[in-house]
C-alpha positions in Angstrom: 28.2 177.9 -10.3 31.6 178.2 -8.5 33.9 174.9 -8.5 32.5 173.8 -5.5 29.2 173.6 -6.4 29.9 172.0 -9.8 31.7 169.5 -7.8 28.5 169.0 -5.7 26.2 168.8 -9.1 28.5 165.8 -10.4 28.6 164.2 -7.3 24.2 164.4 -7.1 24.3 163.5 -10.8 26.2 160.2 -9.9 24.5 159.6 -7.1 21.2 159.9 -9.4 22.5 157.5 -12.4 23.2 155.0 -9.6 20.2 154.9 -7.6 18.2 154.9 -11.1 20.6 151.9 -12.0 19.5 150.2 -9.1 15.6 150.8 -10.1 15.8 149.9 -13.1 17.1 146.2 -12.2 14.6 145.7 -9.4 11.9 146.5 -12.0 13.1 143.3 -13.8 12.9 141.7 -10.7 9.5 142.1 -10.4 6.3 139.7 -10.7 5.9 141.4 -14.0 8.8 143.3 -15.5 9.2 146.5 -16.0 11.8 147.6 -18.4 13.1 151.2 -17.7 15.4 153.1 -20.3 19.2 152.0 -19.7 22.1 152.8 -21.7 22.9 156.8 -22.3 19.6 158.2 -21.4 18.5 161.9 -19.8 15.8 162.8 -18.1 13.4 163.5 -20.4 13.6 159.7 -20.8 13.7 158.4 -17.3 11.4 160.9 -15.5 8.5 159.8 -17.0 9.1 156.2 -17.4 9.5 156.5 -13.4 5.9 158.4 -13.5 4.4 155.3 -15.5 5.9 152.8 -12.7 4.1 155.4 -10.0 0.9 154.5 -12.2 0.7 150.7 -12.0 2.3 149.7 -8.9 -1.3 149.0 -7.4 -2.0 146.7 -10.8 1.4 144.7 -10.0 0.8 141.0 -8.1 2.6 141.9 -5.3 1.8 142.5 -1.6 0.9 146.1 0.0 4.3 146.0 1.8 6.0 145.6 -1.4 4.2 148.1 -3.5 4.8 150.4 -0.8 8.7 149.9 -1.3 8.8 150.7 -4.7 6.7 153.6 -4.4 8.9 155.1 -2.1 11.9 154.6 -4.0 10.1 156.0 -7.4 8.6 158.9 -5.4 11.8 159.8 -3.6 14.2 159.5 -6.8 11.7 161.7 -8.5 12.0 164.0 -5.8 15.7 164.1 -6.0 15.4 164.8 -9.5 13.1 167.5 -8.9 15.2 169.4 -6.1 18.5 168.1 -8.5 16.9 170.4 -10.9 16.3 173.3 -8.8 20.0 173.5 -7.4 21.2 173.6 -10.6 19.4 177.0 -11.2 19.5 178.0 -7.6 22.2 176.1 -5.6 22.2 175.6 -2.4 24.0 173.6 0.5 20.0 173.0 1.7 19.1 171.7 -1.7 22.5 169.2 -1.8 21.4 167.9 1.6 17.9 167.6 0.4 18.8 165.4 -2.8 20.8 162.9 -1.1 18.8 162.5 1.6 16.2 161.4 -1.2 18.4 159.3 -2.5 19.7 157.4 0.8 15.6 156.8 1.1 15.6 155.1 -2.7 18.3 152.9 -1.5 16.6 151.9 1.7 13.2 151.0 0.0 14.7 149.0 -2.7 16.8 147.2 -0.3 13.7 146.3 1.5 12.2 145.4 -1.7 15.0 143.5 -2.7 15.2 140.9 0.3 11.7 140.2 -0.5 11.5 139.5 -4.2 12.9 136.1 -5.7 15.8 136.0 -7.6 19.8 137.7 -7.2 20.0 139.5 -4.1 21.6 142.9 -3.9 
């Protein structure tokens, strides 16, 4: 990759870690906690502990509206990862744009969830 998409894979990176920061303190927010992997962690780690949150958001007290926030903000980070993955093999300007567009919608879910859900607010 040339300097200027290396720049661009950091940035998503960061962008990535943060968002997946921010998920994994709303899951403790939750009716029931969820504890997602924190501390130095890759994707083979996170990934599928995201996956396993996609599973049981219907089996989580919570209402419709709020399930639906967190499944958007699951679905979309994994999706991010997903095209993350592909620029790094194929980059792209597209792919950059696609990834933190995905991102900006994890933000907006879990700041919807947020509001809703007792306890610190973001």
């Amino acid at each position: 990759m040339s300097d200027r998409e290396d720049q661009w894979a950091q940035d998503m990176g960061d962008g990535l870690g943060h968002t997946y920061t921010m998920l994994t303190v709303m899951c403790l927010r939750l009716p029931i906690e969820i504890s997602l992997p924190t501390g130095t962690v890759s994707n083979l780690e996170t990934v599928p502990a995201v996956r396993r949150v996609l599973e049981i958001i219907e089996d989580l007290p919570m209402s419709e509206e709020d399930q639906a926030d967190l499944f958007a903000a699951c679905s979309f980070w994994l999706a991010a990862m997903d095209v993350y993955w592909v620029f790094t093999k194929q980059p792209s300007w597209a792919r950059v744009h696609s990834v933190w567009s995905c991102l900006y919608m994890v933000e907006d879910a879990l700041t919807s969830l947020a509001l809703k859900l007792p306890g610190e607010q973001e």
